[in-house]
Structure formats: structure tokens, C-alpha cells
C-alpha positions in Angstrom: 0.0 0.0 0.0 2.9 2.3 -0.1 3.0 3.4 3.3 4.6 6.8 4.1 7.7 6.3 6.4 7.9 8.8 9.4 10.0 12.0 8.5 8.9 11.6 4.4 8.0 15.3 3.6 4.8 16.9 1.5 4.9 19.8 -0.4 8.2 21.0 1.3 5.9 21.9 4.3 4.7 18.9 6.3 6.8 16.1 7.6 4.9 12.8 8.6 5.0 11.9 12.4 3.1 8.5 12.3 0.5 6.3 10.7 -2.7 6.8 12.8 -4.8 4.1 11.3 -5.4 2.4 7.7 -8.4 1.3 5.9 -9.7 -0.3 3.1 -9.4 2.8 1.0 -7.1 5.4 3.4 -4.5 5.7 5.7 -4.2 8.3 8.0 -0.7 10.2 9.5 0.0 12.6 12.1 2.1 15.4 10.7 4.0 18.4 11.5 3.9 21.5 9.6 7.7 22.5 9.1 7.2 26.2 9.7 4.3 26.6 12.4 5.3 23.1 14.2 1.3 22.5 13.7 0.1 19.5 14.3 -2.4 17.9 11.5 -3.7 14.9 10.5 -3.3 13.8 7.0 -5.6 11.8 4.4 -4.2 9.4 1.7 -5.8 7.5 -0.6 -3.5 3.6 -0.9 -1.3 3.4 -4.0 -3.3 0.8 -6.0 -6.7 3.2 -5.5 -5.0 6.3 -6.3 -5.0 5.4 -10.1 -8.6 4.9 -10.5 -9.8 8.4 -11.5 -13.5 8.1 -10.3 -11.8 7.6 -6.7 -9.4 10.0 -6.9 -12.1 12.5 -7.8 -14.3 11.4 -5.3 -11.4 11.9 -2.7 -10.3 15.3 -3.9 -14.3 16.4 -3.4 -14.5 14.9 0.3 -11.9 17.8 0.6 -13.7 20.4 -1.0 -16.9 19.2 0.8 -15.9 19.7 4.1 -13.4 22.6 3.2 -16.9 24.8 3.0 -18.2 23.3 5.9 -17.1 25.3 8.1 -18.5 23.9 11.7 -17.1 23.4 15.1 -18.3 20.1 15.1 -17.3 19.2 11.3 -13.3 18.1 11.0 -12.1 21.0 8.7 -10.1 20.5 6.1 -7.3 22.8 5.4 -5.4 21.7 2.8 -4.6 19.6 -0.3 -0.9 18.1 -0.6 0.3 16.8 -3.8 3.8 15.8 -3.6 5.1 13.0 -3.2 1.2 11.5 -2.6 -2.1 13.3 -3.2 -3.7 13.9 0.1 -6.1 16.1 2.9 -4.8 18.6 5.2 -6.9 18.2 8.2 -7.6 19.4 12.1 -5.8 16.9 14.1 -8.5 15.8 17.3 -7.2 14.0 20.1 -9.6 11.9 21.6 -11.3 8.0 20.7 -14.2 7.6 18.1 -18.0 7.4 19.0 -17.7 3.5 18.4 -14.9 2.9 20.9 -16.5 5.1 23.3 -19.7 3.6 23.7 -18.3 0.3 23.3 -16.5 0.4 26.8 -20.3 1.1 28.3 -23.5 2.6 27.2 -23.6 5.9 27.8 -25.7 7.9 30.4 -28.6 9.5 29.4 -26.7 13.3 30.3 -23.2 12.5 28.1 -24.9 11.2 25.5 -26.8 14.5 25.1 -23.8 16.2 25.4 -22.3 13.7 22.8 -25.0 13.6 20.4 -26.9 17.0 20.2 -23.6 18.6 18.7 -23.8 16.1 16.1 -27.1 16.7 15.0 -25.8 20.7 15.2 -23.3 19.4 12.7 -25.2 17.7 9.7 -28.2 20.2 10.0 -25.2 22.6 8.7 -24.0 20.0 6.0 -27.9 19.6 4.8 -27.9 23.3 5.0 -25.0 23.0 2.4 -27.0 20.7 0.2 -24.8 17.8 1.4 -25.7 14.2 2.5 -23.0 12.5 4.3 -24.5 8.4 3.5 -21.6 7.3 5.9 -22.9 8.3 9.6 -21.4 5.5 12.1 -20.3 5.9 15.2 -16.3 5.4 13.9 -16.2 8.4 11.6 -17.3 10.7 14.8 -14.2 11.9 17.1 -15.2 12.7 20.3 -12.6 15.3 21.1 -12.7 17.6 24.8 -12.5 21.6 24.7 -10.1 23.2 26.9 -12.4 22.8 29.9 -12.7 19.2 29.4 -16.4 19.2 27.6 -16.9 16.5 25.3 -16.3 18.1 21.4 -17.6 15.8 19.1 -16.5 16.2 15.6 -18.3 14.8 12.5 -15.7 13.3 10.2 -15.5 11.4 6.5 -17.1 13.0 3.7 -16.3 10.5 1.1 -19.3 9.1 -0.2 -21.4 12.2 0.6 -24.0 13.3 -2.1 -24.1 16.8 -3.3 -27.1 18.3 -5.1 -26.9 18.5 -8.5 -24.9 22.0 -9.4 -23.1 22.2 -6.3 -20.1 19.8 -6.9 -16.8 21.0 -8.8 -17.9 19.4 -12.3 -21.8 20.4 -11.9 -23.4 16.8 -11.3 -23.8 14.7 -8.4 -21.4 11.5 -8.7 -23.6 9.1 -7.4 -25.2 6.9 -10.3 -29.0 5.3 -9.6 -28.4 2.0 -8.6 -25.0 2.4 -6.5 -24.9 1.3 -3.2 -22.2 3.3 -1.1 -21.9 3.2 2.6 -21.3 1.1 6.0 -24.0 -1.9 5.8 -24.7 -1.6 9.5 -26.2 2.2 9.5 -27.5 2.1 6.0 -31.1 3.4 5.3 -33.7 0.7 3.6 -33.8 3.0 0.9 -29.8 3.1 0.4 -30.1 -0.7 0.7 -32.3 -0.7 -2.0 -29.7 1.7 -4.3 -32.6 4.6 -4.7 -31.9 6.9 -6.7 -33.3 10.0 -4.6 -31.4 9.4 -1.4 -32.0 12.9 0.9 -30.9 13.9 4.0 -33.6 11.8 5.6 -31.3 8.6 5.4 -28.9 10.4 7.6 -31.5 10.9 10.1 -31.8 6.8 9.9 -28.2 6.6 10.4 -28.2 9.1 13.4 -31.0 7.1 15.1 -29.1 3.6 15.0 -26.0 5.9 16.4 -28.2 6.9 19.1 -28.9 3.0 19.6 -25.5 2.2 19.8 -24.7 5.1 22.1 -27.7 4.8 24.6 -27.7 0.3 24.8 -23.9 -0.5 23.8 -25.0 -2.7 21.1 -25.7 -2.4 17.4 -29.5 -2.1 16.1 -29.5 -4.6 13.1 -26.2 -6.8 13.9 -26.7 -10.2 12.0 -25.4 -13.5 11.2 -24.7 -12.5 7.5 -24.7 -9.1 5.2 -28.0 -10.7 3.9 -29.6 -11.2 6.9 -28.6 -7.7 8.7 -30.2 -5.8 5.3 -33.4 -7.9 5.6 -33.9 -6.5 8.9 -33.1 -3.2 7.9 -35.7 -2.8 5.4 -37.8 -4.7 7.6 -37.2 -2.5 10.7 -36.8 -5.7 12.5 -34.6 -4.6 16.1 -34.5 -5.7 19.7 -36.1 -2.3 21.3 -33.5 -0.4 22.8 -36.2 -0.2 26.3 -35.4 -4.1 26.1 -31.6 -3.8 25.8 -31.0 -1.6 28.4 -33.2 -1.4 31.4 -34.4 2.4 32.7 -33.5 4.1 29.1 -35.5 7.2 29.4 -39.0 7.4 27.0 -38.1 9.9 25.0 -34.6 8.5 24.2 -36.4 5.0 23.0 -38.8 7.2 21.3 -36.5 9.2 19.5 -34.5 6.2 18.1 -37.9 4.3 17.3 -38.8 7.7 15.2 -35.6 7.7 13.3 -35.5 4.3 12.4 -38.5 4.1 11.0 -38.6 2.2 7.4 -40.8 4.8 5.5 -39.0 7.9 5.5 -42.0 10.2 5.9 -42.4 8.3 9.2 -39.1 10.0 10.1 -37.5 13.2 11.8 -37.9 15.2 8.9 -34.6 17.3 9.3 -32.0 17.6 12.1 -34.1 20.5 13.8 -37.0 18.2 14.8 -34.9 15.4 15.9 -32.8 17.6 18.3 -36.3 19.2 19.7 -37.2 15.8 20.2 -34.2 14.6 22.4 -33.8 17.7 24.4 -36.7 17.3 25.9 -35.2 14.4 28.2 -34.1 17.3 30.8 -37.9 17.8 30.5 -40.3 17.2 33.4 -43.3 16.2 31.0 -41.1 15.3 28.1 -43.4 14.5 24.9 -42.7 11.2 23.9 -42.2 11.2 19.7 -45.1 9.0 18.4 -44.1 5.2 17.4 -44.3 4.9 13.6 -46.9 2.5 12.3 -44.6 0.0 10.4 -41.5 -0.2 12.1 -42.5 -0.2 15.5 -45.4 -3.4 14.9 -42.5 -5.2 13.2 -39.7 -4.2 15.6 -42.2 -7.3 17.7 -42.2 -10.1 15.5 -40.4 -13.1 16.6 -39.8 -10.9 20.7 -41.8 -13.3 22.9 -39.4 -12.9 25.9 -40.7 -9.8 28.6 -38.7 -6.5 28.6 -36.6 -7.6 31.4 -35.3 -10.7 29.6 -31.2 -10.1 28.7 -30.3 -10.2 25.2 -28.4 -12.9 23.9 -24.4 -12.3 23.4 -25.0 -14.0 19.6 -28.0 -11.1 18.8 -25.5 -8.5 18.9 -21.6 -7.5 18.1 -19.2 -4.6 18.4 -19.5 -1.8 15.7 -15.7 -2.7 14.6 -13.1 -4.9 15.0 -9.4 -4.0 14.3 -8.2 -5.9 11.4 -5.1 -7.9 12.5 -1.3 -6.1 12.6 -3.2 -3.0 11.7 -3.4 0.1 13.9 -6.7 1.2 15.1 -7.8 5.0 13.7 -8.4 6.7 16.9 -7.7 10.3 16.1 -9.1 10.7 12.8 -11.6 9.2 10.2 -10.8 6.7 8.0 -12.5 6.9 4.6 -14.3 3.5 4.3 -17.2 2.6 1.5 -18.4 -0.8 1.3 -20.4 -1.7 -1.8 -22.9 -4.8 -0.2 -24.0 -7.7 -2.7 -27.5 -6.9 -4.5 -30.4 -7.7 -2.2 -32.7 -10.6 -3.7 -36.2 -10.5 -3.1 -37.2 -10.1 0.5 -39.7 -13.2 1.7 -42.8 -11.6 3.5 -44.5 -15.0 4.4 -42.9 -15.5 7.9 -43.4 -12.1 8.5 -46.9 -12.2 7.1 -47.1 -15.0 9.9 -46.1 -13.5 12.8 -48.6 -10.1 11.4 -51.9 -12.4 11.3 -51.3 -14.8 14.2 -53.5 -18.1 13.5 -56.7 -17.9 15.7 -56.9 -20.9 18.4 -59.1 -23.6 17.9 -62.7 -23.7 18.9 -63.1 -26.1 22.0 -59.7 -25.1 23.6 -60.0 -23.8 27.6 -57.4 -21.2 28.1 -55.0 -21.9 30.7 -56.1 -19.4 34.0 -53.5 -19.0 37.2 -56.3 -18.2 39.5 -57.5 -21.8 39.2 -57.6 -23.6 42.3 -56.7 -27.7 42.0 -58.0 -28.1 45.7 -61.0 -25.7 45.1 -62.0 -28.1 42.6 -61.0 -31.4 43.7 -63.4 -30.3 47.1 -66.6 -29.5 44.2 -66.0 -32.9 43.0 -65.8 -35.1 46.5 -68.3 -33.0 48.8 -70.4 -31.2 46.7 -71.9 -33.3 43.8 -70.1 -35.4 41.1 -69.1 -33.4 37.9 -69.2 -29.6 39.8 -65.5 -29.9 39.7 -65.9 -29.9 36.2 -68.1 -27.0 35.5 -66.2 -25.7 38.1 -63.1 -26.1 35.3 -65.1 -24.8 32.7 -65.7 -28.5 31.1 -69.4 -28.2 31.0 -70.1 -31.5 28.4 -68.0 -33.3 30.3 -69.4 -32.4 33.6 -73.3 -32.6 32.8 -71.9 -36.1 31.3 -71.3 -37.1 34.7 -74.1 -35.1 36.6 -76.5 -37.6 34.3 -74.8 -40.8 35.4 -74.6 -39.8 39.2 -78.8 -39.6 39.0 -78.8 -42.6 37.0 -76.6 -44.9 39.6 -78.2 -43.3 42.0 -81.4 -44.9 41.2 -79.7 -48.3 40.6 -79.6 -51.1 43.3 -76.6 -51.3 46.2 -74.3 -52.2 43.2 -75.1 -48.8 41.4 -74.1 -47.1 45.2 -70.6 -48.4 44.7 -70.6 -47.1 41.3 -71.4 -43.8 42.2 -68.4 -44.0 44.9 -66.2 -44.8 42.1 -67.5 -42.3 39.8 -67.0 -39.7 42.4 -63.6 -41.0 43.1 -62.5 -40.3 39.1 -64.5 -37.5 38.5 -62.4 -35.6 41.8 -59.3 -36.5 40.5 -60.2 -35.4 36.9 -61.2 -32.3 38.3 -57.8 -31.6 39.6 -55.9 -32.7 36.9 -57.8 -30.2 34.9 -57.6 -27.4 36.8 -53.5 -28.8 37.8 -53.2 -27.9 33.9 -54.8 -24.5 33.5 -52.7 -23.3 36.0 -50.0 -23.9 35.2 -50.8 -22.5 31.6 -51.0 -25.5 29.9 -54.3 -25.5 26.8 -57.5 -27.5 27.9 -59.6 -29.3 25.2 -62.9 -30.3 26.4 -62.9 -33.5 24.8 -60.5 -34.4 27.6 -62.8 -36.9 29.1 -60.3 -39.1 31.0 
């Protein structure tokens, strides 16, 4: 990948201190500007992708992108080196990424506020600008600290970000219909899909499973296979973060249900409306966003276990895992886009399933925990035969053996030993029965004997 060696020198004015990280696409260096003794961090695209001109192009608008947006929560870029690699100028920010943060713990309710609202701040400026980022995770945020020690996130990688139509260098957008660009994990259903009209509502879907990650310490639509974590995207099938992570304030759950929602109108419209929304957590009567209609019903399916129940370690996974002998980024962005297999046809019959439960048989006694196996067994032994039956709600079965009592009873001294018999059997029906409703079992009343 051509790596640059410490003390290689750019443009006769920066001098390379370090490697910081490298990705798929980037590495990243700590430099020093010669004159001012500056420290910066510097962007280069590897070797073998340099050549491709589409890339290169791309790369040299990320720079331009974020040049112009100018933000205290954007990583400004300053300048573009040429020699003896092509790369970005930028801010150097000490401090871990989003993604390690919040994998160490979840955090509270007041941090994450403090984390978080500065990064909506930051890409309601970039929309502003007519730009979509499409690459929102957690690892392409820096969480940085002021000189009073506040947390000063920064919003990083503008790589893959979409630019309205007239606004780029060349006057068109580079994204082509079809093209799928981003990090698989925070992708929107409709980037998924490779829309064509991708707006800045798909970085609201990204900010909301941020948000996840931040507030439960696990990812929203982690899967066994790519195939299987897009299916639950455009599904909106995810563990509720109230069921991850137990006291998560309302309006925190409420605002992540909102943002994730599969139809986009369904959504935070713009970064305004979703920071209103979580702000009001410091409320004392915080308004609760409304669950959308789709995603939250689905967000159910297959979730039979009660809000307390842990989550399985297999359900869910760390945001990123260091590649092996490679340095992880922890000062800077990486620029990172993943182009996910096409996604076959979706099957909707389990889901259909699970939608339109099957309605229980006709004849079947539900299970009840207030029934009393004693209360009944007494019915059937000093009461009359077959009460401990109606008593179980087996009325067939217990007129049945209401009729034979009378008919025994009747009978000679052999029918009198009958009737003991049949007063014997019917009692311990009777708490067999109601043994098995409560302990939630079904109850057919063709259950005789």
C-alpha cells in the first residue's frame, strides 16, 4: 500500500510523524507542519486506488466538501498536498471515536446529550449546504474535549457524501442510480435498495441507529450474515432499545424508534426536529415522539421474551473490529465505502405469519393461574359429582357425569358403589384439569379421562 515512512516530507511543508490508522481505501498520518510546528492529520488515498480516477475525484471532493463546511463540530479540512502522494490537510482531534466510546459502556442519558446534540448541530449545517453524508457510524465521529474538558464531538469522512446537482466541482452529483455506497450496519432501507433519490432523511436513519448504539452499547441490526442484517433493515426488524437496556428514558427510546422508522415520511424530517425531540429528556413532562406505524409493529415479531429478559451475546456485536497487525484510527476518520451484494427479493410470508397470528381452535380452555386444583377437587368429592368440572369450565363433560350420578343413584346397592367410584375419578379429573390451567397448559374439552 505504499506506506509513508515517518520523516517523508509533502509539499516541502509537512513532515509525517506517524500512521494513525489504515483502511480499506485510506490511511491516516499525524504530521507536523515544518514552519508553524502544527500538528495535523493527513488523508491518503492507498497506492493501488489512487489510479482509479472516479476515486481519486471522489477523494479530492470529500476535501472540497468539508473545506466549505465550516463547523465546530465538522473536522475542517485545510489543505490539499500533492507531492510525493495526493492527500487532505486536516484538524488533528485528540480523543477515541464514537464506536470505541460507547463500546467500553453505554452511555448515560446526560453525556450522550452532550455527545450527540452537537452532532445533529453538525449535519443540519451539512444539509444546510446541500450535502448528505450516507456514511454516519459511530467510527467516523471523534469525540474530542475543549479546553475545559467538555466533550467536542466532531463529525468526520465525507467521502461518499451526495451533493445536489450544481453544487459539486464538475456540476453533477457522482452518485449513479443504482449504486450502493456506505457502511451496511447504518445504512437506510432505501440506500439498501440503491434509490436513486437518497436525501438527508437517510442520515436521520443513520443518526438514530448511532443513538442505539450510544444509549444500549449494542448495534440495532447486527446479523449473522450481510444478507440477513439488510433484511432487517428494510424490515425494521430490532431488539427495542427499552429491552436492551433497562431504565433508558422514553423519550430517548422514542427518538431512536422515530428515526429508524422504514418509510422515510415516518421520520425526523430534518435535524431540527430530531434535536427538539431529544432535548426534551431534561424535561419534566417530556413529549414522547409518536411510534411509527410499520417499524414499530415489526420491531415485535419473533420478541416473545418480557422487557426484562437479557439479550443474547449471539444477537449482537461490536461496531468494529481492528483488522489484525493493523493500527486502530483513533484520532481521525478513515474513509471507508463498502459496496454490499445486491439484495434478492425479501420473503414476506414469515413475516406475514407472525402479522396475522393463527386464531386458536374452537373447544380449547385457556390456561387461568387463578385456578384452584384443591377448590376443585373439594366441588367434585363433597359437593356433587361433575361440579368440579363445571367448576373447570368443562361443562359437556361435567353434565356427562351429573346424568350418570342420578342414574346410579337410582340403581340397586351395586349402582351405590358405582357412584363412589365415579365420584372418586371424577375428583381427580377435576384436579388434573384445573392442575393444567394453571400452570398454563391448553385444555380441550374433549378431555374426558
Amino acid at each position: 500500500m505504499n506506506l509513508l515512512q515517518p520523516g517523508t516530507q509533502l509539499d516541502g511543508r509537512y513532515e509525517v510523524v506517524q500512521l494513525l490508522g489504515q483502511g480499506g481505501m485510506a490511511a491516516v498520518y499525524e504530521v507536523r507542519h515544518l514552519g508553524l510546528h502544527s500538528t495535523h492529520a493527513l488523508k491518503v488515498l492507498n497506492a493501488d486506488l489512487a489510479r482509479n480516477e472516479d476515486i481519486r475525484g471522489r477523494f479530492l471532493e470529500e476535501g472540497r466538501i468539508q473545506a466549505r463546511l465550516r463547523h465546530p463540530n465538522i473536522v475542517q479540512v485545510t489543505e490539499i498536498v500533492t507531492t510525493p502522494v495526493a492527500g487532505l490537510v486536516m484538524d488533528y482531534i485528540e480523543g477515541p471515536t464514537l464506536g470505541e466510546l460507547c463500546r467500553e459502556r453505554p452511555l448515560e442519558p446526560q453525556p450522550l446529550l452532550e455527545v450527540f446534540l452537537p452532532v445533529l448541530d453538525a449535519i443540519e449545517e451539512a444539509h444546510r449546504k446541500g450535502v448528505v453524508h450516507r456514511d454516519l457510524k459511530p467510527d467516523n465521529i471523534i469525540v474530542g474535549r475543549d479546553n475545559r474538558g467538555r466533550f467536542q464531538p466532531k463529525v468526520t469522512d465525507f467521502g461518499i457524501a451526495k451533493v445536489l446537482v450544481g453544487d459539486s466541482k464538475d456540476g453533477k452529483a457522482r452518485t449513479q442510480a443504482g449504486a450502493r455506497l456506505g457502511t451496511l450496519l447504518y445504512m437506510s432501507p432505501e440506500q439498501i435498495r440503491g434509490a436513486a433519490e437518497v436525501d438527508a432523511r437517510t442520515d436521520i436513519f443513520a443518526l438514530g441507529a448511532i443513538l442505539y448504539e450510544a444509549a444500549t452499547g449494542r448495534v440495532a441490526f447486527h446479523a449473522s450474515s450481510d444478507y440477513d442484517t439488510m433484511k432487517r433493515i428494510v424490515e425494521g426488524t430490532y431488539e427495542p432499545p427499552e429491552r436492551v437496556i433497562g431504565g433508558l428514558p422514553p423519550v430517548i427510546a422514542g427518538c431512536i424508534r422515530k428515526a429508524l422508522a422504514v418509510d422515510p415520511a415516518e421520520r425526523f424530517q430534518d435535524c431540527a426536529a430530531f434535536r427538539d425531540a431529544l432535548e426534551q429528556v431534561l424535561e419534566a413532562n417530556p413529549t414522547v415522539p409518536p411510534k411509527p406505524a410499520r417499524s414499530y409493529a415489526v420491531t415485535q415479531v419473533g420478541h416473545v421474551a418480557p422487557p426484562s429478559a437479557p439479550a443474547t451475546e449471539e444477537s449482537f456485536a461490536p461496531t468494529y473490529v481492528a483488522p489484525t497487525g493493523q493500527p486502530n484510527p483513533k484520532n481521525t476518520a478513515r474513509l471507508e465505502a463498502t459496496a454490499p451484494p445486491a439484495v434478492p427479493a425479501l420473503p414476506s410470508a414469515a413475516m406475514q405469519a407472525a402479522m396475522n397470528p393463527v386464531p386458536p381452535r374452537q373447544g380449547l380452555i385457556a390456561p387461568n393461574p387463578t385456578t384452584s386444583p384443591g377448590f376443585a377437587l373439594v366441588l367434585s368429592l363433597f359437593c356433587f359429582g361433575g361440579f368440579g368440572q363445571v367448576y373447570n369450565q368443562q361443562v359437556l363433560k361435567g353434565l356427562c357425569i351429573m346424568g350418570l350420578w342420578f342414574v346410579m343413584a337410582a340403581a340397586s346397592e351395586a349402582g351405590f358403589c358405582m357412584m363412589v367410584c365415579l365420584c372418586m375419578l371424577s375428583a381427580v379429573d377435576a384436579y388434573r384439569i384445573a392442575a393444567k390451567r394453571k400452570s398454563g397448559k391448553l385444555v380441550g374439552s374433549w378431555e374426558f379421562f
